[in-house]
N, C-alpha and C positions, 0 to 999 in steps of 0.2 A: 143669885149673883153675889160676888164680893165686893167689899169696899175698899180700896186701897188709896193710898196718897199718890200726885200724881206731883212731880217733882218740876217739870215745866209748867205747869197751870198754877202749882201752888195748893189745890185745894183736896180734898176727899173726893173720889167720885165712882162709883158702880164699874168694874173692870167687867170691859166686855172680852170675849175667846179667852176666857178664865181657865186654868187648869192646875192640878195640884203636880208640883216637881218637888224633886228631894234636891237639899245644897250641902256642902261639905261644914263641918261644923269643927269646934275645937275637940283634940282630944281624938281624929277619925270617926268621930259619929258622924251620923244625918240630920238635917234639919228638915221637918216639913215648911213648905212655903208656896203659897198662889203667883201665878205669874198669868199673868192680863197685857190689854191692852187698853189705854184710856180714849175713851168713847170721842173726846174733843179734839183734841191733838196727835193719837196713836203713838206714843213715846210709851214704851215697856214700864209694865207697873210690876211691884212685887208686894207681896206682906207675907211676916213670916207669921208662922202659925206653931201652936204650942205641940207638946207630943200628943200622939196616939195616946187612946186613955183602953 
């Protein structure tokens, strides 16, 4: 599982039905990013994530 910030709770927490999506970036690149759901309140979580290595 991933960790992301969870914007209405405030806090860090385990994103549940986690999945990796790609987001537009500067410049027309891609961004890797997790996109969840937070386990206590179900408000969309995201964190982005670094390149492919």
């Amino acid at each position: 599982m991933t960790e992301g910030y969870c914007v209405k709770c405030k806090s860090k927490r385990e994103m549940s039905e986690a999945k990796e999506v790609t987001m537009k970036g500067k410049g027309g690149t891609e961004r890797r990013a997790m996109k969840g759901k937070c386990p206590m309140c179900s408000t969309t979580m995201f964190r982005i994530m670094g390149a492919k290595k």
